[in-house]
N, C-alpha and C positions, 0 to 999 in steps of 0.2 A: 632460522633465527634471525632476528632482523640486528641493522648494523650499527655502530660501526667499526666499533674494535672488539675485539677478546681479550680474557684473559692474561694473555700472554705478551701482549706490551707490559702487563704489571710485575709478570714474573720476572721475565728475562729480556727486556729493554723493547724487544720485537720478534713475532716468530718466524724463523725459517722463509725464504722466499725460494728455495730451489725447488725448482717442481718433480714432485716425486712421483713417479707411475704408479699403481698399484698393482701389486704381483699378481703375476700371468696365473698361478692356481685358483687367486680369488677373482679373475677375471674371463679367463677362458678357459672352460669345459667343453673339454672335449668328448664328442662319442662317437660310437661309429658310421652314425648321419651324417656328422661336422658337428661345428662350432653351433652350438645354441646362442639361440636367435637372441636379442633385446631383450625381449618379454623377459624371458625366461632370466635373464641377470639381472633385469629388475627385481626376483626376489629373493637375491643376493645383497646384503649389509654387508658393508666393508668397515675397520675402523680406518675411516680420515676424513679429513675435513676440506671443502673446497672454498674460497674464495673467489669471489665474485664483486665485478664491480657493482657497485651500490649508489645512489641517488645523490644529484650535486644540488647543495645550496649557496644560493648567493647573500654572502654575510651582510650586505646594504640594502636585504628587502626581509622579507618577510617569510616566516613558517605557519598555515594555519592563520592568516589573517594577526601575525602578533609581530612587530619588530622583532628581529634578532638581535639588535644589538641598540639599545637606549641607553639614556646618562640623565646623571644626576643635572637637577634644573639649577643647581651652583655650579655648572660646568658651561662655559661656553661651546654650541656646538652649532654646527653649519650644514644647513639642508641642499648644499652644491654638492653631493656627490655623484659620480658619475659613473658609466661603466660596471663591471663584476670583479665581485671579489669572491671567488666562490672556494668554498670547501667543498671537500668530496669525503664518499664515505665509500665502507664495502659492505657488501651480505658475505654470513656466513652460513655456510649449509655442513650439518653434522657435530653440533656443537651438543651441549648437554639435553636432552629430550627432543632430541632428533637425531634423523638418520641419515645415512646415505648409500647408495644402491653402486651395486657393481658396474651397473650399465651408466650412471650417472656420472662415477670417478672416472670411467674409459672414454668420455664424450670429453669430460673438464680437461683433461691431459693433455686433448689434442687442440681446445681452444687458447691461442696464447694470450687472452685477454683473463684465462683463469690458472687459480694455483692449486694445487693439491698436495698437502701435506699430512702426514698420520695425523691422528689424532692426539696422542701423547704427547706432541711436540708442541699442540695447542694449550689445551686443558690437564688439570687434575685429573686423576681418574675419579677421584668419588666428588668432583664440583659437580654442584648442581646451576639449573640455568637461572634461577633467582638468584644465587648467588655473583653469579656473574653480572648479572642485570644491575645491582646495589655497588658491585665493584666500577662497571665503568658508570655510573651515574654518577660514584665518588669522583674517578680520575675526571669525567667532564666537569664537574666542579670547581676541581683543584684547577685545572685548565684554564675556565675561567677565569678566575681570581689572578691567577698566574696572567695573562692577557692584559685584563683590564690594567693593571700595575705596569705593565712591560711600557703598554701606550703613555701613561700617563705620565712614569719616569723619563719618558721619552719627550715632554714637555716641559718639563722642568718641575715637578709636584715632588715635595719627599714624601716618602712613603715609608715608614721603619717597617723591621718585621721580626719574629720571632721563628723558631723551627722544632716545630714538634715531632716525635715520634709517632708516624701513623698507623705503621703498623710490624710488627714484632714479626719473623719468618720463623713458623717452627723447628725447632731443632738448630737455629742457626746460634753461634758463638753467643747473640745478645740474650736469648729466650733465659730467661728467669733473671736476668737484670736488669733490662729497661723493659718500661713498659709503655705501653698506649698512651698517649699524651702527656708523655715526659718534654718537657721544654730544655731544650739544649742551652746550656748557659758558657760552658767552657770544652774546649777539648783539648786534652797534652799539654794544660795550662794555659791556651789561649783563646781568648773571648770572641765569640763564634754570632753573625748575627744572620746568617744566612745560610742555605745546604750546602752551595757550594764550598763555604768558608767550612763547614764538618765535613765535608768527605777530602781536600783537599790536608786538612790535620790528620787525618786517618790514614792516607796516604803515607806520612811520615811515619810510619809504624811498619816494624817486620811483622810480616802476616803470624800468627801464632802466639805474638808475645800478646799482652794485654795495655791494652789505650786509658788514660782517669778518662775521667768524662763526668762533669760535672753537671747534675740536670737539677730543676725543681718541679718538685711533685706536690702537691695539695699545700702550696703553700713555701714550702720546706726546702733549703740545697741539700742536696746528697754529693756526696764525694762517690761516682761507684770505678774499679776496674773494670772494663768490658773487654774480653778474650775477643780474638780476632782470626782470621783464617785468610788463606787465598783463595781467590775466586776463580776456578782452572779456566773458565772461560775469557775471562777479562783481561787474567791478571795485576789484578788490583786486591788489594787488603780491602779486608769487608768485616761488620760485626752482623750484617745480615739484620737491619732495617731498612724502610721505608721513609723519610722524610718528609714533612709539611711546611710548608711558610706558613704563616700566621702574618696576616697583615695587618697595621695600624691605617687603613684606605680613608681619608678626609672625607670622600666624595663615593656616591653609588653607581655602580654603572652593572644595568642588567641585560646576559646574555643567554638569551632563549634559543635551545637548539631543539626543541622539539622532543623526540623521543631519540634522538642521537646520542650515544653514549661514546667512555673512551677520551683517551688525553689528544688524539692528534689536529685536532680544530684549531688549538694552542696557536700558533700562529699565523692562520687565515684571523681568527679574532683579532689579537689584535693590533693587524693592518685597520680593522672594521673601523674599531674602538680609535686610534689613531686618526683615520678617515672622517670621520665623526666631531671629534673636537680639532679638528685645524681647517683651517681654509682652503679652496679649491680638491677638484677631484684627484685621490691621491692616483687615480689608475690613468689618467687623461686620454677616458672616456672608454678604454681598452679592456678585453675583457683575461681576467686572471685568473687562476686555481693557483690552490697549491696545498700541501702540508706539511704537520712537521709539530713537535709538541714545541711548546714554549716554558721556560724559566722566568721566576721573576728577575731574573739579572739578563736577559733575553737571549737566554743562548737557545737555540733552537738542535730538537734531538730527534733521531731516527724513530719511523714509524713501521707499524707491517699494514700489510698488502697495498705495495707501492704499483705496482703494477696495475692492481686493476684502479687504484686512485688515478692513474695518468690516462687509462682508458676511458674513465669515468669523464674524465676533463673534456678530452678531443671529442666525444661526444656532445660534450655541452656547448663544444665551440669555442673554446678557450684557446686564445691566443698562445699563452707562455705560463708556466707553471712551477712554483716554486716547490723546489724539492729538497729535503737536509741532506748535509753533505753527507750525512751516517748512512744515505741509502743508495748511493752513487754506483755502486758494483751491483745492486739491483735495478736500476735506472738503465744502465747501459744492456742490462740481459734482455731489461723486460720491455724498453720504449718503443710505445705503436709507432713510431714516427708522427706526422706532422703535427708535431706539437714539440715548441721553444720550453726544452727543462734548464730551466738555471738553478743550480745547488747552491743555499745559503747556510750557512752556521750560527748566523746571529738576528738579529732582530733588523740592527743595522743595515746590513748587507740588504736585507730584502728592501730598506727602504732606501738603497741604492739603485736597484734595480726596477722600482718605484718612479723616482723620479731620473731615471735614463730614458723609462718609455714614457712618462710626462713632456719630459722634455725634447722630444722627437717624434713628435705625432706622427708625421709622413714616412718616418722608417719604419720597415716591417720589422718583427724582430729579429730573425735570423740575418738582417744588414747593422743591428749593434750588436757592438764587442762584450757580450756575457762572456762569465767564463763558462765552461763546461764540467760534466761529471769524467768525462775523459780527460780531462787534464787534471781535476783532482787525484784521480787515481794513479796518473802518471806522476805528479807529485807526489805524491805518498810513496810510491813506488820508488824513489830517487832520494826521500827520505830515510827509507828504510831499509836502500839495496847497500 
């Protein structure tokens, strides 16, 4: 199945990155020759799904002969750019209308540049692979718009926005009260123009009781109660939506990623988009990756298959790699070495470490002061011990 996320950034923020073996019964047969050969566990299916790094673009050139990343001819934009700004992607093998072989999951386990995880952990059981394909083609969407905005705000442009309901989780506390393209106008009585500004009012809710929430539908406000739950994983009160911005954008800016699907390009974009309308090269001349989804308020959020996106990089020859701080205990499990990870949480930060290696050509980067994913973790750790 080609890449570059799944399902499962949608479901549950990112899936699993510990690499799980697949059991010795659905692996090794034994008889009383020995262990049966390759062949023969070749036609052996196992349910899981492996991860594999996947093919890097550089967001300053081109896919297929097309720009990746264009602007509106009301925008001023500057053809000095320099360097790589690359995103990466991953393959996945084992996803819906595909398979995976016994002999292929006991090859992936042992390469550390791959991951292997059940399948369950991935996908639905009854999703199909079209469906998935329409989902992340959505979240690459969302991404975009989310990107182009991030840069622009980053310029100084207003930009309003609204926040729609995008999609309803069944059986969750919200199913039969909001619905699909409900426009979020109030929550717990206050005026809400952003997700974050709705999840952080929800927040103020014990999980169980019920949140107002004022939305308009075709037109119309409704006053409705939305029942709310905890979420064992998070720990956060949840009414079990999805959230959309809705942008008021002045200005057009189109990003072409080919048939890359998937939220995590989010903030390799846009650096691009940013790169693009400001002057001088924002990489000074240096070559980047990185990932990591993006917010229209630029907070940058954890992705899956960090691992093989880092391998995917040192391959292409990337200097230094921007990684969200959400995936930093993945980072440290899974990094090839030589390759410079610096963990960013916001838009900002990345474009600190932007103009650090701008402004230090002749330093390599392991001779500037980044912080590390081991010292996030060791702060967190200090925060929480």
């Amino acid at each position: 199945m080609s890449a570059d996320q799944t399902g499962a950034e949608h479901r549950a923020g990112r899936p699993p990155h510990t690499r799980v073996g697949v059991t010795a019964g659905a692996l090794l047969v034994v008889t009383a020759a020995g262990v049966l050969t390759g062949s023969v566990l070749n036609l052996v299916t196992v349910e899981r799904v492996i991860y594999v790094p996947g093919p890097v673009y550089d967001t300053l050139g081109q896919i297929d002969g097309t720009d990746i990343v264009s602007v509106d001819e009301g925008l001023t934009s500057y053809d000095d750019t320099d360097g790589h700004l690359y995103f990466t992607t991953i393959r996945l093998q084992g996803g819906p209308g595909d398979t995976v072989s016994a002999w292929e999951a006991l090859r992936a386990t042992i390469d550390p540049a791959t991951t292997v995880v059940p399948r369950e952990d991935v996908f639905p059981e009854d999703v199909t692979a079209e469906q998935v394909r329409e989902q992340n083609t959505e979240l690459m969407q969302h991404s975009q718009d989310d990107a182009a905005v991030v840069a622009l705000r980053a310029q100084g442009v207003q930009i309003d926005e609204n926040v729609v309901v995008a999609q309803v989780i069944a059986d969750a506390p919200a199913d039969g009260v909001l619905e699909v393209e409900d426009e979020i106008v109030r929550v717990a009585g206050q005026d809400v123009s952003d997700t974050t500004a709705v999840r952080d009012q929800i927040q103020g809710v014990e999980p169980g009781e019920e949140v107002p929430v004022t939305v308009r539908r075709g037109g119309e406000e409704l006053e409705l109660d939305v029942p709310t739950r905890l979420d064992e994983e998070s720990g956060r009160t949840i009414v079990g939506v999805y959230l959309a911005p809705v942008y008021d954008n002045p200005y057009e800016v189109t990003i072409d990623a080919g048939n890359v699907g998937g939220p995590s390009a989010g903030l390799m974009f846009s650096l691009a988009v940013y790169d693009e309308i400001t002057p001088g090269p924002l990489t000074g001349g240096r070559s980047v990756a990185g990932t990591g989804t993006i917010t229209g308020d630029g907070t940058v959020g954890g992705i899956g298959g960090i691992t093989q996106k880092m391998y995917a990089a040192r391959g292409a020859g990337a200097e230094v790699f921007l990684a969200p701080r959400d995936n930093c205990a993945e980072v440290v499990e899974g990094d090839p070495r030589g390759l410079t990870v610096v963990p960013v949480g916001t838009f900002d930060e990345a474009l600190d470490v932007m103009d650090e290696l701008d402004s230090s050509p002749d330093a390599s980067p392991e001779e500037l002061s980044f912080p590390t994913c081991d010292q996030v973790l060791e702060d967190g750790a200090e925060q929480t011990g």
